[in-house]
C-alpha positions in Angstrom: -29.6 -14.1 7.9 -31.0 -13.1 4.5 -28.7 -9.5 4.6 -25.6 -11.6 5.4 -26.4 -14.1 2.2 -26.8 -10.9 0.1 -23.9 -9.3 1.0 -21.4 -12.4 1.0 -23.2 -13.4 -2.5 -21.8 -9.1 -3.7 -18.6 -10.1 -2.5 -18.6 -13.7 -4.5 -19.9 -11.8 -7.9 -17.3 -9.0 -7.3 -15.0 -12.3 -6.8 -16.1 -14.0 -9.7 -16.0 -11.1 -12.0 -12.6 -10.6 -11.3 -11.7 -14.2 -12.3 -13.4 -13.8 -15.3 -11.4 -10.6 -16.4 -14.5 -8.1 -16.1 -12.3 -5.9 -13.9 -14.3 -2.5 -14.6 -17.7 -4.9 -13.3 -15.2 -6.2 -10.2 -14.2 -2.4 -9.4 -17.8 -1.3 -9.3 -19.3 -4.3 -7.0 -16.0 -4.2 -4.8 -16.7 -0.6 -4.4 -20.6 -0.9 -3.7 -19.5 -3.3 -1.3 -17.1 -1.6 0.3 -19.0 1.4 0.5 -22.1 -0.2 2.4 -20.1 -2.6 4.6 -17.0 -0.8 5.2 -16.8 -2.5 8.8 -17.5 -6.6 7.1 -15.1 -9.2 8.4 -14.3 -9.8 5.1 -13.5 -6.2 4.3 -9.7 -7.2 3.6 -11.0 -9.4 1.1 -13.0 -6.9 -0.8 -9.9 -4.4 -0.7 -8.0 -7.4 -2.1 -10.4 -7.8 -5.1 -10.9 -4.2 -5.6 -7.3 -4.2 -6.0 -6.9 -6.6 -8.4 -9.5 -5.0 -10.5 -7.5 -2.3 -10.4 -4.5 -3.8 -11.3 -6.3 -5.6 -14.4 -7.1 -2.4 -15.5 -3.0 -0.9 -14.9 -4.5 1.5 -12.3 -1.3 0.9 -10.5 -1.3 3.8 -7.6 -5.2 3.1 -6.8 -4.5 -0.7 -6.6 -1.2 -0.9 -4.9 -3.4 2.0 -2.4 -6.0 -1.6 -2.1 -3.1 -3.7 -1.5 -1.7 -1.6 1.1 -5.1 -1.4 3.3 -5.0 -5.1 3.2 -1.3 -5.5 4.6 -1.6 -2.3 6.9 -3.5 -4.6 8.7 -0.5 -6.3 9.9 -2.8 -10.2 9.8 -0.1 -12.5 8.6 -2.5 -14.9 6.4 -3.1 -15.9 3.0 -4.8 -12.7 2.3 -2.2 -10.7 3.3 0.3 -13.0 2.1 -1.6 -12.6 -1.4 -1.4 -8.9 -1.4 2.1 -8.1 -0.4 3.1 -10.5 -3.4 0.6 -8.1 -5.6 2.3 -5.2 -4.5 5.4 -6.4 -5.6 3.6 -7.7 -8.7 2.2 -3.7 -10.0 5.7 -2.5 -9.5 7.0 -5.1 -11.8 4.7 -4.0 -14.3 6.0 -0.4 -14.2 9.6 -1.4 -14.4 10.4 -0.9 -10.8 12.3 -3.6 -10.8 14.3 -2.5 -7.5 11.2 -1.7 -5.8 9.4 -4.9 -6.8 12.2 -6.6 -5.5 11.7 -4.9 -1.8 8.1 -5.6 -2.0 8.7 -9.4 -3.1 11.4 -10.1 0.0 8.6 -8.4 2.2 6.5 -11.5 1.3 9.3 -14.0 2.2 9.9 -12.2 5.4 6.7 -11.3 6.8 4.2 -14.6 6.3 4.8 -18.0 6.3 2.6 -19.2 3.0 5.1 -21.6 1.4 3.0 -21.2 -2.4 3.5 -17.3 -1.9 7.3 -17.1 -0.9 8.1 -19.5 -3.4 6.3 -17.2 -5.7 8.3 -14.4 -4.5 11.5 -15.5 -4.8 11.0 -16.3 -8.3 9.5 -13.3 -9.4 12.3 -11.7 -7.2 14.5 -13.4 -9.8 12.9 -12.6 -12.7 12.7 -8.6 -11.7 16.5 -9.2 -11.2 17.2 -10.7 -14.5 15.1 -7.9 -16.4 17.5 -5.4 -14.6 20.1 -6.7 -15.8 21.6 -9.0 -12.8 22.0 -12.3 -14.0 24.1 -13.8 -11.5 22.0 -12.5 -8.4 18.9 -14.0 -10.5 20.4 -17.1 -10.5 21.6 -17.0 -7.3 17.6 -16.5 -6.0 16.0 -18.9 -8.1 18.5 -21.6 -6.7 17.6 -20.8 -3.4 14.5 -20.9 -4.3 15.1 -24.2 -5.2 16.7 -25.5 -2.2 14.1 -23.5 -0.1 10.9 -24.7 -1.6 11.4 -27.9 -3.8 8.0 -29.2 -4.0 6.3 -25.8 -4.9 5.6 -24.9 -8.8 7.7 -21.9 -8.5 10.7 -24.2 -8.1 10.4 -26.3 -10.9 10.3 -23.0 -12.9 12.5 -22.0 -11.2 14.7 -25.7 -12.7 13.6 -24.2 -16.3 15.6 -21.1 -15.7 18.8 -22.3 -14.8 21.2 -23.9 -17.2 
């Protein structure tokens, strides 16, 4: 009882320093974590957090390597949907716009998490728009539109469009 509390409350600080932006902190206790419960059932979400830490930090290959263990997984939940979106997410912040763009319809195809396809698509059309494809940006974040309408990435998507 007491070693399950300790290791869900390393898991929550790795969690909460993350949120707070203290991604070299995150990276260490996701590690530590990792390291002394690598078979956890919540060892996806430690992989997620470690990822994101990584991210923070623009350790792309390392995080998108996170990501990956999290999706290879094939669980279609939040988690997963979560970290497919991130992939897609480190690419865009290289300038892989066409391989952002893969990683974002992955998301869309693959889990069924309204708030993270939504997301998708519109970050699908942004990637678009910074390569230079207006009319296919367009294009996505109207369908987006008509695909989602209640989600927050629709009615940024409305800000986008003329």
């Amino acid at each position: 009882e007491k070693a399950v509390l300790h290791e869900q409350a390393l898991l929550r600080v790795g969690q909460c320093q993350d949120q707070l932006g203290k991604w070299q902190d995150a990276e260490a206790t996701f590690k530590k974590f990792i390291a002394a419960h690598p078979q956890h059932d919540h060892i996806r979400a430690a992989h997620h957090g470690l990822g994101g830490a990584l991210k923070g930090q623009k350790k792309y290959p390392e995080a998108l390597a996170e990501f990956e263990l999290v999706v290879s997984k094939g669980i279609r939940d939040e988690l997963g949907a979560q970290s497919q979106f991130l992939i897609g997410e480190c690419h865009l912040e290289q300038n892989k716009f066409s391989k952002a763009i893969a990683e974002y319809s992955k998301v869309e195809l693959l889990y069924k998490s309204p708030v993270w396809q939504s997301k998708a698509i519109f970050e699908m059309a942004q990637a678009l728009d910074k390569n230079g494809d207006k009319d296919s940006a367009k294009k996505q974040y109207q369908r987006l539109i008509d695909k989602y309408p209640d989600t927050d990435a629709a009615k940024a998507a409305k800000t986008r469009l003329p």
